[in-house]
N, C-alpha and C positions, 0 to 999 in steps of 0.2 A: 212688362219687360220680358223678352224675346230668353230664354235659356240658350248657353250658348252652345251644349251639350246635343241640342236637337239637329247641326246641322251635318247630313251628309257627308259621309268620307269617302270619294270616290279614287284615289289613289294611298298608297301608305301602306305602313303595315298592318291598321284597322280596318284596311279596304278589302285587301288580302285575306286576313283570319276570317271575316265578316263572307266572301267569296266561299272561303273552304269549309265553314260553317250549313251555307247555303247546298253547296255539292252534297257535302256529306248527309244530310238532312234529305236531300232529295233522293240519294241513294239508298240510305236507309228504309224511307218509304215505299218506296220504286223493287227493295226484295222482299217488303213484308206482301206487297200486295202480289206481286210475281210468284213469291211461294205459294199464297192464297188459292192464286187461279191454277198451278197444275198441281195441288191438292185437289183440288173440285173435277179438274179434266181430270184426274185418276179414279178418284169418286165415279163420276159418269164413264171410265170406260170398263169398271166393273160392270155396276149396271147393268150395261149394256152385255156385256156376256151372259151375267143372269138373264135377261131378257132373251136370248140367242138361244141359250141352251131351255127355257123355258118356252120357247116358240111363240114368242107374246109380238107380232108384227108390227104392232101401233105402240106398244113401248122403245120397239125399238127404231124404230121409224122420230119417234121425238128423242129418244136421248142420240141419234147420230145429227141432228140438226143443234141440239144442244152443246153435244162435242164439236161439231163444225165451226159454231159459232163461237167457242174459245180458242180453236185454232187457230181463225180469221184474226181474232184479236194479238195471238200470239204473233203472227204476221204482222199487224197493223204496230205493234210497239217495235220487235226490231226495226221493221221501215224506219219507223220514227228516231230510235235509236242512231241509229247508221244515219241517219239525216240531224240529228244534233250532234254527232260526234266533235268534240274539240268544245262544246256548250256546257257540258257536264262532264266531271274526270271519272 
């Protein structure tokens, strides 16, 4: 026998809490990791000055391709962002 506890709430106000549960959960997430990456972009563009002012060309030759490639990503989420707007509060 089937529980009847198991089935889907797709309107209500357990549809709702269950919703803002969802957002807030995903936003949560969405600034631990977001803090994460311009922690690490700030990480690398120290680095990279020690590097500059050490004259080291192939250190720093990788950590601007390493910055680049968290900046692309920093691009790649707002787009994203801005294109889910009204999907998450």
């Amino acid at each position: 026998m089937k529980n009847k506890l198991s089935i889907p709430f797709y309107e209500g106000p357990i549809f709702a809490a269950e919703k803002r549960l969802e957002d807030f959960s995903y936003n949560l997430y969405f600034s631990y990791i977001f803090g994460k990456s311009v922690a690490q972009h700030q990480q690398l563009q120290d680095e990279y000055i020690d590097a500059f002012l050490a004259q080291d060309e192939d250190k720093m030759r990788r950590l601007n391709i390493e910055i680049a490639l968290i900046e692309g990503a920093f691009e790649v989420t707002a787009n994203m962002l801005e294109a889910t707007e009204g999907t998450y509060s």
